[in-house]
DOZA-61795 format. One line per 10 residues: number of its first residue (from 1); for each residue x, y, z of N, C-alpha, C. Coordinates in Angstrom, 3 decimals. Layout:
REM residues N
NUM	X,Y,Z,X,Y,Z,X,Y,Z  ...
REM end
This chain:
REM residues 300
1	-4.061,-9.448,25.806,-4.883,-8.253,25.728,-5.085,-7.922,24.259  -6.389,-8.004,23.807,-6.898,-7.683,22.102,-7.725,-6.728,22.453  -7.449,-6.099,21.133,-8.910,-4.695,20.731,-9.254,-5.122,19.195  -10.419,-5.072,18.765,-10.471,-5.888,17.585,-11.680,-4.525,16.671  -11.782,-4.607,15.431,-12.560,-3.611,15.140,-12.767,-4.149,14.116  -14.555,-4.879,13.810,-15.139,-5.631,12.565,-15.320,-4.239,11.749  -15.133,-4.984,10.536,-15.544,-3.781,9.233,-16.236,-4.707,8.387  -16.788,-3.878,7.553,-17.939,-4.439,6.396,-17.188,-5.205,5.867  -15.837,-5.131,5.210,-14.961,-6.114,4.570,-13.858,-6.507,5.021  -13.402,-7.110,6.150,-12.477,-7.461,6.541,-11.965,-7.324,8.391
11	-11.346,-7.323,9.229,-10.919,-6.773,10.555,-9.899,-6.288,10.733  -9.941,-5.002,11.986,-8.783,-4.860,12.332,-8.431,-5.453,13.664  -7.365,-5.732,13.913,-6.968,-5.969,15.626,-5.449,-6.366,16.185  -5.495,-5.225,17.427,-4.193,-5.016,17.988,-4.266,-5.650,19.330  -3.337,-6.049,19.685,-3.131,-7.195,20.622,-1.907,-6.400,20.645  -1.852,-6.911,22.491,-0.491,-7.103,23.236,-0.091,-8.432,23.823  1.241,-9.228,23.720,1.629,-10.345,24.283,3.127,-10.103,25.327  2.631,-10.783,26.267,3.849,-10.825,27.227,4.236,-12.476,27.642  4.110,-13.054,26.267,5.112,-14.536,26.119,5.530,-14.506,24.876  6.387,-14.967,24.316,6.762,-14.782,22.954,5.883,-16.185,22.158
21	6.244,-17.400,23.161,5.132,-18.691,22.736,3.971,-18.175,22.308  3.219,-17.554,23.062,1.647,-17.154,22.590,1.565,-16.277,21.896  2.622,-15.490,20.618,2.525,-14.551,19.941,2.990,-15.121,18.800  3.180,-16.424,18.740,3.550,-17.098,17.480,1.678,-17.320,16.692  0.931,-17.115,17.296,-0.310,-17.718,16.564,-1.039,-16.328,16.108  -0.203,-14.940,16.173,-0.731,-13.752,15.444,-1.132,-13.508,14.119  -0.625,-14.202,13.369,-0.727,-14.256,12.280,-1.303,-16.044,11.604  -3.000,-15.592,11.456,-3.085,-17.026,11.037,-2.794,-17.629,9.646  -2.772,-18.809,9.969,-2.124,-19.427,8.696,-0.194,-19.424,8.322  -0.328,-18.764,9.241,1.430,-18.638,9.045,2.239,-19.723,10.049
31	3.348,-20.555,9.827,3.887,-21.016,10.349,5.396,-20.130,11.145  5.396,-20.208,12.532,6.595,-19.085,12.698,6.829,-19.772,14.388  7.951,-19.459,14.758,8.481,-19.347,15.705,9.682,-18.127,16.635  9.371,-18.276,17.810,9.974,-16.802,18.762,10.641,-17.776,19.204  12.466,-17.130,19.581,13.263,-17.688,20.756,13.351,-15.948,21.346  13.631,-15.724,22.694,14.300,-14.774,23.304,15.542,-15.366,23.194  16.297,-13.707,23.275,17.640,-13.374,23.282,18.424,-12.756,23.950  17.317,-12.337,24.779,17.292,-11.357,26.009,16.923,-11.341,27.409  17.277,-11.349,28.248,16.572,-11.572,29.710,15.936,-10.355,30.318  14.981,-10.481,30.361,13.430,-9.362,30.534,12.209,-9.618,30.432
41	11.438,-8.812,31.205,10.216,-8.984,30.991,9.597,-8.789,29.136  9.215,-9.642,29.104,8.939,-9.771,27.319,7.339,-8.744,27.060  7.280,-7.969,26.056,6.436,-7.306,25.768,6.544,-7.122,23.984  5.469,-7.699,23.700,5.164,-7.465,22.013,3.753,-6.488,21.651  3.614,-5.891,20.744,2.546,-5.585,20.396,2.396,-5.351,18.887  0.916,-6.526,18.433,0.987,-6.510,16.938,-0.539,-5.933,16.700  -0.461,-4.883,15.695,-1.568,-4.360,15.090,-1.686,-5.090,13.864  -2.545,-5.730,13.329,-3.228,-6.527,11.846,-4.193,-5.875,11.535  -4.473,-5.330,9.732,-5.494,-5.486,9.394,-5.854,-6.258,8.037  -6.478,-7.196,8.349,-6.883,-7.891,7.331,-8.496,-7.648,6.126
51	-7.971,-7.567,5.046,-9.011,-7.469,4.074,-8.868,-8.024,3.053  -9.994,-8.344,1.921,-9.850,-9.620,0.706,-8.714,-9.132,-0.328  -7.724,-9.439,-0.492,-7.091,-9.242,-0.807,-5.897,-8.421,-0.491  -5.518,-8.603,0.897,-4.104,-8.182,1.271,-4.570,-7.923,2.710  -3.333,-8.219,3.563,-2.975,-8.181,4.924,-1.810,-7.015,5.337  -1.938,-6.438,5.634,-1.106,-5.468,6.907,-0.864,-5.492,8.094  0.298,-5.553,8.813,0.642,-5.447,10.298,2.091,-4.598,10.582  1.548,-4.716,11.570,3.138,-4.272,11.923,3.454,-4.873,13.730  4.331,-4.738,13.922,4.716,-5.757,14.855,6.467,-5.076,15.598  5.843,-4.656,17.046,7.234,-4.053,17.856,7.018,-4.918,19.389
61	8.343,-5.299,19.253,8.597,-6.034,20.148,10.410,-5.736,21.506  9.600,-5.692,22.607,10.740,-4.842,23.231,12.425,-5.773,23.452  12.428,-6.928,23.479,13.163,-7.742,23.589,14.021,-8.226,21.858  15.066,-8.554,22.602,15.748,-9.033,20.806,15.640,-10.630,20.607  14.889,-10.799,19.909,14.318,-12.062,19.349,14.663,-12.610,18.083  14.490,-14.208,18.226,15.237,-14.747,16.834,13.770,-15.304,16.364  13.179,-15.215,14.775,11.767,-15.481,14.236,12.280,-15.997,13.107  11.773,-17.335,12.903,11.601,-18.507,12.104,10.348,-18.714,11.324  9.829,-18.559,10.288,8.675,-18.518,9.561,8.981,-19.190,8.370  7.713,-19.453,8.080,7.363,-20.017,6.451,6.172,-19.259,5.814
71	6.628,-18.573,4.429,5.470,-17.265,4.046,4.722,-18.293,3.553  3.129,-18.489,3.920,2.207,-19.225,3.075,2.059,-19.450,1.658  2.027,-20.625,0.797,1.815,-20.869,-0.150,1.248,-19.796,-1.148  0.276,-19.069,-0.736,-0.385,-18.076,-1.642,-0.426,-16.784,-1.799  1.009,-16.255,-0.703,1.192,-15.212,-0.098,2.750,-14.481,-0.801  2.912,-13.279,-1.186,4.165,-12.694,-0.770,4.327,-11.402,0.228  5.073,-11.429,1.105,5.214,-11.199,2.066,6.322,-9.546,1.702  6.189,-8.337,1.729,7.292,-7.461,1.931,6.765,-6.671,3.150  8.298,-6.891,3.356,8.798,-6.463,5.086,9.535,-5.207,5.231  9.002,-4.064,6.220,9.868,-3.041,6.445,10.371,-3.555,7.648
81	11.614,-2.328,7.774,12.178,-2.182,9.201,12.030,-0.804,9.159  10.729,-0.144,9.979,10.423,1.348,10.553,11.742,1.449,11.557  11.992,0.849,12.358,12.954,1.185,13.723,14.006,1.732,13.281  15.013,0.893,12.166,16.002,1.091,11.567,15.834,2.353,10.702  14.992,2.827,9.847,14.682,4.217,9.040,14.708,5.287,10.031  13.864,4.840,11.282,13.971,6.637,12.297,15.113,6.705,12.535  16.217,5.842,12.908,17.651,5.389,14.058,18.464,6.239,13.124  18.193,6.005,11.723,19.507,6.313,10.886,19.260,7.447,9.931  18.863,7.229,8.494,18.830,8.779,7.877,17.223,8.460,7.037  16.799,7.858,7.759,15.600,7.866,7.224,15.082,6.514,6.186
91	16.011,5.944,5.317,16.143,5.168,4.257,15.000,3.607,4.953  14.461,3.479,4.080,13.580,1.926,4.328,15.024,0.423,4.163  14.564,0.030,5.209,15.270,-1.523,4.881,14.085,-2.339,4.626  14.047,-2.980,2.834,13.227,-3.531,2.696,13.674,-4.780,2.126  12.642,-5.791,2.640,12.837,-6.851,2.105,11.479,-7.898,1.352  11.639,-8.689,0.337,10.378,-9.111,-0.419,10.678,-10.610,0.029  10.080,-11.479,0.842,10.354,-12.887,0.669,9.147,-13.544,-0.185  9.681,-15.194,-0.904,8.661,-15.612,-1.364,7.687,-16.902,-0.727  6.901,-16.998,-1.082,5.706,-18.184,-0.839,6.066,-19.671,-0.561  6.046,-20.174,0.176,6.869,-21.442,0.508,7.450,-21.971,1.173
101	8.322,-20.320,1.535,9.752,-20.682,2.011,9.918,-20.453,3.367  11.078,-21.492,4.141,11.014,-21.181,5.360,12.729,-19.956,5.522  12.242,-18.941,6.436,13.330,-18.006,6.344,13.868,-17.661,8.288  14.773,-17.380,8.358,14.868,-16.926,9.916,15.944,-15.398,9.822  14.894,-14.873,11.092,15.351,-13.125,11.121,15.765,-12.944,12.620  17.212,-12.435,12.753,17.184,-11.486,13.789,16.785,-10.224,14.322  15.214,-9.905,14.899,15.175,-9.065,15.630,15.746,-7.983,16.554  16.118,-7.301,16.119,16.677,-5.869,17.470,15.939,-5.929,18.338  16.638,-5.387,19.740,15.249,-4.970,20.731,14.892,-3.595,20.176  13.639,-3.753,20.844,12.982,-2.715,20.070,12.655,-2.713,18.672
111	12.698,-3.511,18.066,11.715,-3.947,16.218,10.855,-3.054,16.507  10.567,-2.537,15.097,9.283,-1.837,14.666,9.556,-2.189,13.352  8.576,-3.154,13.267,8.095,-4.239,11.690,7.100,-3.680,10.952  6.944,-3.830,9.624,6.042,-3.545,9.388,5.906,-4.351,7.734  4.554,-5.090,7.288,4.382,-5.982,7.101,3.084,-6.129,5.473  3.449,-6.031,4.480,2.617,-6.367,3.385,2.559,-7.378,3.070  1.454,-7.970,2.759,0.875,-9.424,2.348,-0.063,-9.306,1.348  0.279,-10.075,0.273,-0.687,-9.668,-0.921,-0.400,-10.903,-1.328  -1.806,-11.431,-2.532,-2.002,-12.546,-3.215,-0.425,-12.835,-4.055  0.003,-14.087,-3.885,1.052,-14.647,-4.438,1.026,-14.448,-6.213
121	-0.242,-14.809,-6.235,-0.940,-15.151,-7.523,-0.740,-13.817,-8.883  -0.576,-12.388,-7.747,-0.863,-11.158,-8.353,0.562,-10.742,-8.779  1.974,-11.925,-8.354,3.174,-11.722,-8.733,3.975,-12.782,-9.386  2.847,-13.734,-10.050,3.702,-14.874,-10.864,4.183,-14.016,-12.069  3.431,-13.573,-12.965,3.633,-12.750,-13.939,5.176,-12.402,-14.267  5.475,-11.535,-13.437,6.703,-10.839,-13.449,8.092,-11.965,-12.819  8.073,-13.572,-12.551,9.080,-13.794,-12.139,9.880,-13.766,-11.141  9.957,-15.632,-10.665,11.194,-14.875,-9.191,12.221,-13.700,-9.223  12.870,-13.897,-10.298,14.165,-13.018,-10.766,13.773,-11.907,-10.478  12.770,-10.694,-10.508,12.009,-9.914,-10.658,11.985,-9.253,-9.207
131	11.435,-10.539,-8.578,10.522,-10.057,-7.283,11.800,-10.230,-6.466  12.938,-10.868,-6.646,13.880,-10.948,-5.790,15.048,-10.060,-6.049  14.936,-8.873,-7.422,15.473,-7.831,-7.292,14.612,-6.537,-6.887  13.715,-6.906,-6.238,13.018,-5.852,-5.199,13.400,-5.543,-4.048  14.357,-4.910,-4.037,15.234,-4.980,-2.676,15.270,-3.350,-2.339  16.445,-3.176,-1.689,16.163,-1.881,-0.687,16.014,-0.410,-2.145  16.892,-0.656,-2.976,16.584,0.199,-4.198,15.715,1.136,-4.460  14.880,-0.135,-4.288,13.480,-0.105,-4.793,12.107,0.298,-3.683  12.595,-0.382,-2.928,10.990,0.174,-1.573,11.338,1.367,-0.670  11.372,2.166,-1.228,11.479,3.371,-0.647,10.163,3.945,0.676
141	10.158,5.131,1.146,9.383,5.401,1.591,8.210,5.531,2.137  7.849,5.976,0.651,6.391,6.400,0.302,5.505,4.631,0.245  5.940,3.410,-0.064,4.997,2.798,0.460,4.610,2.353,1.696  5.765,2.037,1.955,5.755,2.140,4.164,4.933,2.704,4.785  5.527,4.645,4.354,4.584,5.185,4.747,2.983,5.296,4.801  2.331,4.992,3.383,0.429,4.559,3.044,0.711,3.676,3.488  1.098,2.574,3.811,0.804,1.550,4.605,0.763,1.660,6.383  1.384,2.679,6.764,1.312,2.571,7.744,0.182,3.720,8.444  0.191,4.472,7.374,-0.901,5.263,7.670,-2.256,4.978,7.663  -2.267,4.072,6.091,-3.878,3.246,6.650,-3.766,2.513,7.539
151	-3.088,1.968,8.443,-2.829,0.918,9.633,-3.458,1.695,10.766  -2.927,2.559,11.124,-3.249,3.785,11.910,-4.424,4.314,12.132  -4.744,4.611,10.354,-6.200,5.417,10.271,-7.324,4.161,10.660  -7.222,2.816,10.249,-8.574,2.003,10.737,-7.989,1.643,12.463  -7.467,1.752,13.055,-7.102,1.836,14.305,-7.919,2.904,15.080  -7.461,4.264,14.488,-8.053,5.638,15.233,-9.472,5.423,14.857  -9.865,4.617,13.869,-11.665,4.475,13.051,-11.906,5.598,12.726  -10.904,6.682,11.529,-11.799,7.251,10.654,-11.385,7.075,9.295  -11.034,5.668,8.895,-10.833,5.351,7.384,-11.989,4.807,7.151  -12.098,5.250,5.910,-13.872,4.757,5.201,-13.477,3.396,4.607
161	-14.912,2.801,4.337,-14.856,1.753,4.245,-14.422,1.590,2.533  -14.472,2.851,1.555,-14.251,2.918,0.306,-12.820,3.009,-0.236  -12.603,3.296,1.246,-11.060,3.058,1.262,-10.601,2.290,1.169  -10.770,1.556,1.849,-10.626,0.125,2.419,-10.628,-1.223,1.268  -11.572,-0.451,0.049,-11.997,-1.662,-0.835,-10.566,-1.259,-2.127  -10.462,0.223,-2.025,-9.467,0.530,-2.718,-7.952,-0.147,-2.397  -7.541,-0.059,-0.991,-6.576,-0.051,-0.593,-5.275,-1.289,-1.732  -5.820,-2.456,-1.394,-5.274,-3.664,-2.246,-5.033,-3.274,-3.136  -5.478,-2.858,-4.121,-5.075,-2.218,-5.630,-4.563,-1.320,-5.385  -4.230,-0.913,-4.495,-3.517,1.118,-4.873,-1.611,0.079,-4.163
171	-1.777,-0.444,-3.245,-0.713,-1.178,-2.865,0.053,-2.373,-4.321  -1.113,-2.893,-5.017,-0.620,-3.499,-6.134,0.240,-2.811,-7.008  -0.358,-1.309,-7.465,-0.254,-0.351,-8.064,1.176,0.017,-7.970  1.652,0.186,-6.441,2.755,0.904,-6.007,4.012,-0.089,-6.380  3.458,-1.379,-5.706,4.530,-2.477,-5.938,4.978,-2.474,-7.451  3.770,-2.736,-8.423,4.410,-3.347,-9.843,5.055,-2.159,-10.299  4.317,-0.596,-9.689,5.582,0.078,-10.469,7.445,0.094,-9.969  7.083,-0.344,-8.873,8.406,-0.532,-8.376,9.274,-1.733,-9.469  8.659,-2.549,-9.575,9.199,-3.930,-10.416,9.095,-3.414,-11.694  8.659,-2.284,-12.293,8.939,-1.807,-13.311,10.273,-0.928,-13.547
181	10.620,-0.212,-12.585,10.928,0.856,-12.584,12.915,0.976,-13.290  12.778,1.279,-13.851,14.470,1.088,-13.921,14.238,0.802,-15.690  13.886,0.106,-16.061,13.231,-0.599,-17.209,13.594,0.053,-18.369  14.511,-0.245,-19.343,14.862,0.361,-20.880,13.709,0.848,-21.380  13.122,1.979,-21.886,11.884,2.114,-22.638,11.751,1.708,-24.090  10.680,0.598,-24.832,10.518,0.347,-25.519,10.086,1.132,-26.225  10.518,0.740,-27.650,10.034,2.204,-28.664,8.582,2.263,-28.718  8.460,3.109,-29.262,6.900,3.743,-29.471,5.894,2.913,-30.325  6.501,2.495,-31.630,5.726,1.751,-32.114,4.731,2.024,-33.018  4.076,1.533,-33.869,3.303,1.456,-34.491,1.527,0.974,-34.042
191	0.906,2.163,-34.201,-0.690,1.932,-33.155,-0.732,2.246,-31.757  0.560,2.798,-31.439,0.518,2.800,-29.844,-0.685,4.605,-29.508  -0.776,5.481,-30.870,-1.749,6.564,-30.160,-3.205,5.515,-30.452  -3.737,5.218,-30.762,-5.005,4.162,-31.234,-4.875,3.416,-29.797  -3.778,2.857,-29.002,-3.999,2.249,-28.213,-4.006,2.796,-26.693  -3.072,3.805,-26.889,-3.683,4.870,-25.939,-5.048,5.658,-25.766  -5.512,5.794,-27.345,-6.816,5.985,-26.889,-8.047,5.308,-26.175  -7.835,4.632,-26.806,-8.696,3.216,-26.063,-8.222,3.070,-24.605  -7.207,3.430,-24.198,-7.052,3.625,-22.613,-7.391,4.595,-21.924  -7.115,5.706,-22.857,-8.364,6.867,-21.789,-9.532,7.342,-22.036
201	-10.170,5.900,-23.384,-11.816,5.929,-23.243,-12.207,5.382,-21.869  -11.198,4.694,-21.931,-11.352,3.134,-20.902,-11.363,4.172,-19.431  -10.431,4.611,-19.267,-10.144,5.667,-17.867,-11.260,6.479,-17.761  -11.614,7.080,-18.910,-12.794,7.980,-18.741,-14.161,7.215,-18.285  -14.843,5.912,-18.859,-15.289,5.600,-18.175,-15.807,4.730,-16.731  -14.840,4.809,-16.252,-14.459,4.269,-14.747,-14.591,5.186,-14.126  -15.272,4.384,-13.028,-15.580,5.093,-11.616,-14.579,5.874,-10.803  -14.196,6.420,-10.027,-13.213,6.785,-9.573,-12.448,5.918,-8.533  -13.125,4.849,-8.039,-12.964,3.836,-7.229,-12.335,2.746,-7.856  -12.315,2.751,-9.503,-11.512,2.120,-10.085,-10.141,2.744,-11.326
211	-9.807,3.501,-11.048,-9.128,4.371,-11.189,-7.701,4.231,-11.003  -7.106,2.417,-10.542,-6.020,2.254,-10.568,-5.451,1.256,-11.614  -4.342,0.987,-11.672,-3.524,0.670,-12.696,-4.130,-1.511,-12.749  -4.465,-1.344,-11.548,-4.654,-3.108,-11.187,-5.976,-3.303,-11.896  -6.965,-2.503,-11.623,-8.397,-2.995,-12.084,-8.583,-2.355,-13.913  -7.575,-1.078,-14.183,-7.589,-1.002,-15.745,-6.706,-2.275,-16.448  -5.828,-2.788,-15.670,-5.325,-4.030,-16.458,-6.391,-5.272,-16.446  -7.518,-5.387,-15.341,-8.189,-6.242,-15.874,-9.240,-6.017,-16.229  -9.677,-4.984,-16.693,-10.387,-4.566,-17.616,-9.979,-4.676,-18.822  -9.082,-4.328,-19.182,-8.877,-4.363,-20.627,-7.857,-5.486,-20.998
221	-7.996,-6.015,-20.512,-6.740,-7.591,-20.559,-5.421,-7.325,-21.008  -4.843,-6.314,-20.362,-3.423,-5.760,-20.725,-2.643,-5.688,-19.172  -1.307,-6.214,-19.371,-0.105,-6.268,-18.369,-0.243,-4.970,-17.998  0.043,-4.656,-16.403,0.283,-3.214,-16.220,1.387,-2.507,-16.926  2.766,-3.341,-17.330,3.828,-2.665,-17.515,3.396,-2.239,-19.380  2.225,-2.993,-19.919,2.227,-2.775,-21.123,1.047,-1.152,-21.244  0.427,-1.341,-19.718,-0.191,0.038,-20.061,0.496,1.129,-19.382  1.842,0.785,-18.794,2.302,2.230,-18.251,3.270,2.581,-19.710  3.732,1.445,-20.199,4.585,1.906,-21.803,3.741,2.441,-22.134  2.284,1.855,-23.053,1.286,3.328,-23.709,1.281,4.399,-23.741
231	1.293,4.349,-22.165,0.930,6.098,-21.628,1.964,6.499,-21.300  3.202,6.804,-21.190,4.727,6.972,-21.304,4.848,7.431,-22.917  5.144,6.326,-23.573,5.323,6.682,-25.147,4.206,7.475,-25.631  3.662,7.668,-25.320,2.523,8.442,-26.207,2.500,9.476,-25.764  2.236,10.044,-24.465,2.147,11.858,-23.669,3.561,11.854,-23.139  4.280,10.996,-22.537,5.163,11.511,-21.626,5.353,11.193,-20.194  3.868,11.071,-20.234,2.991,10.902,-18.516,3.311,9.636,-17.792  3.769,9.414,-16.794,3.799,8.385,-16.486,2.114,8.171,-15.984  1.811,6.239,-16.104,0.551,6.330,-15.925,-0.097,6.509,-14.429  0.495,6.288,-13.736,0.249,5.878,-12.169,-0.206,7.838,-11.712
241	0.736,8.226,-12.358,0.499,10.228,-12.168,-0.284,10.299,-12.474  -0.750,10.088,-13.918,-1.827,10.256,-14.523,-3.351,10.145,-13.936  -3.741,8.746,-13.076,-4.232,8.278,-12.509,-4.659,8.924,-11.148  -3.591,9.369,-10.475,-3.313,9.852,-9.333,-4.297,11.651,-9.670  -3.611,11.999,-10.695,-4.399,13.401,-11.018,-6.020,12.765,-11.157  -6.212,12.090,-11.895,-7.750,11.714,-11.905,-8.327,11.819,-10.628  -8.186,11.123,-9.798,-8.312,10.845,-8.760,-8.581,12.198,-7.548  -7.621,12.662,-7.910,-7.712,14.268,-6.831,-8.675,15.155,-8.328  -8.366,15.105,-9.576,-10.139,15.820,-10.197,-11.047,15.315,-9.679  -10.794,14.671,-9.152,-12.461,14.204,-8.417,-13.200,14.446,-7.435
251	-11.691,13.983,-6.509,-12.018,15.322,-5.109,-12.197,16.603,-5.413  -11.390,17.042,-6.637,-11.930,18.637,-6.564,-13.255,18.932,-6.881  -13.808,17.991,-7.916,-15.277,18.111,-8.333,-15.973,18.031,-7.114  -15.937,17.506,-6.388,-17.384,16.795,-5.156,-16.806,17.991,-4.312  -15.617,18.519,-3.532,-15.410,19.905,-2.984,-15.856,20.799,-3.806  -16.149,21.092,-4.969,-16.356,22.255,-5.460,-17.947,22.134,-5.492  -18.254,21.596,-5.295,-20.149,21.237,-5.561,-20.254,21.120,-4.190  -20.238,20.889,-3.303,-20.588,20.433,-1.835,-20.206,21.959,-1.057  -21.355,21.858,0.210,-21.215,23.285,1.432,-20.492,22.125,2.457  -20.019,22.874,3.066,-18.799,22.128,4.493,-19.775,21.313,5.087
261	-20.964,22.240,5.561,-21.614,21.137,6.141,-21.958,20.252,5.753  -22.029,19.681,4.739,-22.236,18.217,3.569,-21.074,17.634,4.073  -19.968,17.810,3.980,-18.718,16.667,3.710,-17.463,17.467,4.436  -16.544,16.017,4.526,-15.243,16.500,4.673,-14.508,16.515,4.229  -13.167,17.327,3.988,-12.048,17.166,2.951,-11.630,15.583,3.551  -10.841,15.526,4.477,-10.855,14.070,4.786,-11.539,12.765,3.904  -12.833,12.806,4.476,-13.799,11.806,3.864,-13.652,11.806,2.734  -13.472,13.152,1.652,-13.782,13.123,0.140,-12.429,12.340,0.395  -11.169,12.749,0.568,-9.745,12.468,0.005,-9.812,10.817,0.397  -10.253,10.023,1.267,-10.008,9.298,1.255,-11.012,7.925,0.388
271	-12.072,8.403,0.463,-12.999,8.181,-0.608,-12.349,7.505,-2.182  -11.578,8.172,-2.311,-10.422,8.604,-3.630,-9.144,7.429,-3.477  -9.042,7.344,-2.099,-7.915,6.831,-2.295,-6.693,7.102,-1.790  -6.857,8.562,-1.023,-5.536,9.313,-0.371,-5.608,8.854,0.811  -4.549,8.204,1.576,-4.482,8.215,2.975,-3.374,9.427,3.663  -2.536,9.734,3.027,-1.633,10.792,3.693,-1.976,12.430,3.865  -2.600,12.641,4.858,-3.420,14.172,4.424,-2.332,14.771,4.235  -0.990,15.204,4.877,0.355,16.229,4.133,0.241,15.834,2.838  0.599,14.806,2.256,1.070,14.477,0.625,-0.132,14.786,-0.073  -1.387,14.603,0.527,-2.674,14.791,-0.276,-3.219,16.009,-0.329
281	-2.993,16.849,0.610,-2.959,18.443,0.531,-2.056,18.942,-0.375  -0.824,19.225,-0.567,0.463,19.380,-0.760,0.320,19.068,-2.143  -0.324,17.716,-2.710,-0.645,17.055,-4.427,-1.621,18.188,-4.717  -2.849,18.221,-4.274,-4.138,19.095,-4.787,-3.381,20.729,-4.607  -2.756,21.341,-3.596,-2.704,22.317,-4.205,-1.731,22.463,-5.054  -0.388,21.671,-5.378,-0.070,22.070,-6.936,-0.591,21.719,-7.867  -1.633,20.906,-7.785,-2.281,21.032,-9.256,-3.373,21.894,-9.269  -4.321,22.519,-8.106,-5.088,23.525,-8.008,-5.430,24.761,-7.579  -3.865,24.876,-6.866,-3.276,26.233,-6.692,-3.848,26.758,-5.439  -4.853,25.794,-4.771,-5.345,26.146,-3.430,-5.472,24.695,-2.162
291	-5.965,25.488,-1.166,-5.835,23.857,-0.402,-7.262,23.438,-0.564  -7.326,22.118,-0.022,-8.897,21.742,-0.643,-9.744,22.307,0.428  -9.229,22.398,1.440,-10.382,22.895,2.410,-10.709,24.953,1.907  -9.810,25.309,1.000,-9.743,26.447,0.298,-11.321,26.481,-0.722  -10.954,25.158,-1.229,-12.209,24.704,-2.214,-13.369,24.713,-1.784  -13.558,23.839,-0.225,-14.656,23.376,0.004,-15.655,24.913,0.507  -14.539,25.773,0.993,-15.313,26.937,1.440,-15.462,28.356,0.580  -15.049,28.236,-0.867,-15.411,28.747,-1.704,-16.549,29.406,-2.046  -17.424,30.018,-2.389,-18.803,30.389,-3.074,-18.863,29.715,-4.834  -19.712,28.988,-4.638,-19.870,28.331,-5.821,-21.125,29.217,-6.720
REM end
């Protein structure tokens, strides 16, 4: 049983399987195998959405199963366990595997997986050493959560498609600061305000659709970790905040110019880049002291 939903750039589609054999071919291109562990009627259900540049799923399965895979050559693969975070105090069990390799997982009954796939290519940079101290530390929450919320939102069909083109980079975004994070700060330096400026000429003129840390590094042919030092040593700011405020000025601009009947807070916020309406309400009014739907019905 599939439900499938074409988009301008990419698909979504959720399927149910009641053999574990015929749920090995969910994921194409992947090599994997199901044993049961359990005696029962078998029931899986995997939601995918795929777009150019990164894959999402998530995957609950009622039986306790043993899964054998090999992450594709061009792929790295980080894995939640949702089931385990509700059961206990909330905390993500995360794990990053790499490209190549063949790995085997014991399943709980009852798994609730959940599943990032992004270009291999977008994590040579930084080093196995790197990507294989990305462990539970480090993947907290908050990416699980946008991930699972855009999963959701092109499911229910009201994520825009501008979203959608954003999404990959705002997920890049989240990851490398994670692989940053911990990091001795390098001194300040000599030229670093000259080179900060040139980064928020650079910010200033970008679209708001490009407005993340992935597409200003290839714009200006600089490592992300060398433009979050800039903007650190120089204001204070971390850059990803920085960014993030841009991003909701923007929504506030197009709410503050627009009548309700034109638009939705929704549509604008996600437009931008927000998938979590609590966190994205909750962001705009401390930095604007009202809620946006406060904005949109304003007298201009």
């Amino acid at each position: 049983m599939q439900r499938k939903t074409l988009l301008r750039d990419g698909a979504a589609c959720d399927a149910i399987y009641f053999d574990d054999v015929a749920q090995e071919a969910w994921l194409p291109g992947w090599s994997q195998s199901y044993r049961r562990l359990q005696v029962g009627p078998y029931r899986a259900q995997v939601t995918r959405l795929a777009l150019p540049g990164m894959l999402l799923a998530r995957e609950r399965i009622n039986l306790a199963v043993q899964n054998e895979f090999t992450v594709p050559e061009d792929q790295v693969y980080l894995y939640f366990d949702l089931a385990a975070a509700r059961e206990r105090t909330g905390h993500i069990n995360a794990k990053l595997y790499q490209p190549g390799r063949c790995y085997g997982a014991f399943l709980e009954a009852g798994c609730d997986d959940l599943m990032i796939c992004l270009p291999g290519c977008e994590f040579k940079k930084y080093g196995i050493e790197k990507l294989e101290a990305l462990t539970l530390s480090h993947c907290d929450y908050g990416l699980s959560s946008w991930a699972l919320t855009l999963l959701e939102g092109v499911m229910a069909g009201y994520v825009s498609e501008k979203l959608l083109a954003l999404a990959p980079k705002l997920a890049l975004d989240q990851i490398s600061a994670m692989l940053h994070d911990g990091e001795d700060p390098r001194p300040r330096g000599v030229g670093l305000e000259r080179q900060f400026r040139d980064l928020f000429e650079l910010c200033s003129s970008l679209p708001a659709d490009m407005l993340t840390v992935t597409d200003i590094a290839a714009v200006s042919k600089r490592t992300p970790a060398d433009l979050r030092h800039i903007c650190q040593a120089v204001t204070g700011l971390r850059l990803d905040a920085m960014l993030q405020a841009w991003r909701l000025s923007a929504v506030h601009r197009v709410l503050h110019h627009a009548a309700p009947c034109e638009v939705s807070v929704t549509a604008v916020a996600m437009d931008h880049g927000f998938t979590h309406w609590g966190r994205f309400s909750a962001a705009y009014r401390d930095m604007f002291g009202v809620l946006p739907s406060e904005t949109l019905r304003a007298p201009t």
